[in-house]
C-alpha positions, 0 to 999 in steps of 0.5 A: 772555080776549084784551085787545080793546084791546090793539090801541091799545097802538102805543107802548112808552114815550112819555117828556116832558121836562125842559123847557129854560126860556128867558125867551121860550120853553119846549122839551120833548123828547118821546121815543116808542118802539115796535116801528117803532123810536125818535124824539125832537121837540121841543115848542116855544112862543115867545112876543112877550114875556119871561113865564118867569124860568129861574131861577124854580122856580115858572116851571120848574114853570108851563112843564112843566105846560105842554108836558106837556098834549099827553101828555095825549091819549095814555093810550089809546095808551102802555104808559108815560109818563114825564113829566120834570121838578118835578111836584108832588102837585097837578100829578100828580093833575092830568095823571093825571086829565086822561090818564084822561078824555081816553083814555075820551072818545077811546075813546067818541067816536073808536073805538065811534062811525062813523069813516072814518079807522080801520084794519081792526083797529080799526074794530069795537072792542066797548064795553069797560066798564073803571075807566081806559081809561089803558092803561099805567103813568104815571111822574113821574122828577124832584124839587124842584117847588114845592109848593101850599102853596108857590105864590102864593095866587090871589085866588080868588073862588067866581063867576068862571070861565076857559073855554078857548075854541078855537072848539068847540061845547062851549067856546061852550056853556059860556060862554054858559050861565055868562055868562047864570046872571051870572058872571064869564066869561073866554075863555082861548086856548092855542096848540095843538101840530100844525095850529093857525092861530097856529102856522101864522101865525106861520110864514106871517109869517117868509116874509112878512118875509124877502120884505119885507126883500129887496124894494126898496120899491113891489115886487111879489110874487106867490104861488101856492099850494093852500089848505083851505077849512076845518081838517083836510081834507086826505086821510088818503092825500094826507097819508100817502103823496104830501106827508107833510111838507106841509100846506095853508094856510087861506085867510085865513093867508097874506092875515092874515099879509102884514099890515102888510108887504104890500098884497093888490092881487089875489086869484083862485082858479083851482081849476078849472084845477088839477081839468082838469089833473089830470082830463087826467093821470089820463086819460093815465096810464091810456091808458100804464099798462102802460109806467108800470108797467114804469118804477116798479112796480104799487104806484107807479102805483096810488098816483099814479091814486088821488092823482090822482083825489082831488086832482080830486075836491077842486078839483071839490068846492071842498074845496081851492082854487088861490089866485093873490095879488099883494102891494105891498110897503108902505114901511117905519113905514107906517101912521097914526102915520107918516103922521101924523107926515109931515103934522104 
């Protein structure tokens, strides 16, 4: 009997690590493999502040743990992982225990409930009953991790509780209900690979300062750019097709990220404009059609009426919004402390 699953199964091999361990940073290659062919990225974390010793096999062992998390969400998806670097026992058990919850609540939540986004040959899987939903071998190449017995004892104690907050119904639940039986709860934030506010706003920030280092003081900036009103918004099409390397701001990250270098003075949002303009191009594309279709093929224009389209249907919605910002570029140590100091 044929495997319905096998369909989900797009990648060969996904491989992870070894981490490269900097005092401020940890970089993780990740290798995938298919029948599209092969491709490596890197999986970085920085942070403000010296929190690995490189030295350390603890702290080597802390930050693979760390940049192997994003595997996690593909048991469902690999006929191997491969993960590089001083697992122990207790981290094996572990990764493969998350790999295996993560991959059935993908399966439930993502594939046997309604979902837009699905291809065809995947759109109407049967609710298979299976003992692990990993669906390929999980390997762990590497050695000379520290073992538990090893590792500094936690000051443990049975009533507190660390929750991962990123802002979910289930994390805030989960705090809530713990808190009220009288525990000690603690939220916890991690930054998140792919669209993630930190990820972006530090990103946002890098722009703001190479424009404040190259502004006389009391200069002006103004900014404009297309932004989301809410996460992950953005048209699967758009997305794919028209920008595949671009993704829309929120709101507030540019605003939060000129913070302390620059002044908001203004603040529109024009997004109608941007809806009549395309209203109007998508109106005089389809009145030349035929002479667009001699200059760049059937496939081509079919695309760009239907980004057309959707991108109008998204200002005309307010799913997206044109924002128009002028920034005052504030003068350098501007602050109370300063300012204190100037009056003193």
């Amino acid at each position: 009997m044929a495997d319905p699953l096998a369909a989900l199964e797009v990648l060969d091999v996904l491989e992870v690590g070894p981490a490269r361990v900097e005092r401020n940073a940890v970089v993780t290659p990740y290798r995938v493999a298919g029948a599209a062919g092969e491709a490596v990225h890197e999986l970085a974390y920085r942070y403000d502040e010296d929190v690995f010793d490189p030295s350390s096999e603890s702290d080597v062992n802390l930050a693979s743990m760390i940049t192997a998390q994003v595997a996690v969400n593909y048991g469902l998806f690999a006929k191997r992982l491969v993960f590089q670097g001083p697992f122990d026992d207790e981290d094996q058990r572990f990764l493969r225990a998350m790999l295996a919850n993560t991959a059935r609540e993908i399966f439930v939540k993502k594939f046997l409930q309604p979902n837009p986004f699905l291809d065809d040959a995947v759109r109407h899987l049967p609710p298979v009953k299976a003992s692990s939903y990993v669906r390929g071998e999980v390997v762990f190449s590497g050695s000379g991790g520290v073992r538990p017995a090893a590792r500094p004892a936690a000051d443990g104690h049975g009533m507190r509780y660390a929750v991962l907050s990123s802002g979910g119904k289930d994390s805030l639940l989960s705090y809530g209900l713990l808190h009220e039986l009288g525990h000690e709860v603690h939220p916890i934030f991690l930054n998140e690979s792919g669209r993630h506010w930190f990820t972006a706003l530090n990103a946002y920030r890098d722009f703001f300062d190479f424009c404040h280092r190259n502004l006389v003081d009391g200069g002006r900036l103004s900014l404009q750019t297309i932004a989301a009103v809410a996460p992950d918004l953005s048209a699967p099409f758009i997305a794919e097709k028209i920008f595949p390397d671009s993704e829309l701001p929120l709101i507030w990250e540019p605003i939060a990220a000129a913070e302390e270098k620059f002044e908001l003075t203004a603040l529109r949002n024009d997004g109608e404009h941007y809806y009549r303009t395309l209203r109007i191009w998508e109106r005089n594309l389809a009145a030349r059609r035929q002479q667009a279709v001699a200059l760049v093929g059937e496939v081509m224009v079919a695309d760009f009426q239907r980004y057309l389209r959707l991108s109008a249907a998204g200002f005309g919605t307010r799913l997206v919004c044109l924002l128009r910002m002028s920034f005052l570029k504030r003068s350098g140590g501007a602050g109370w402390a300063a300012l204190s100091r100037n009056l003193a």
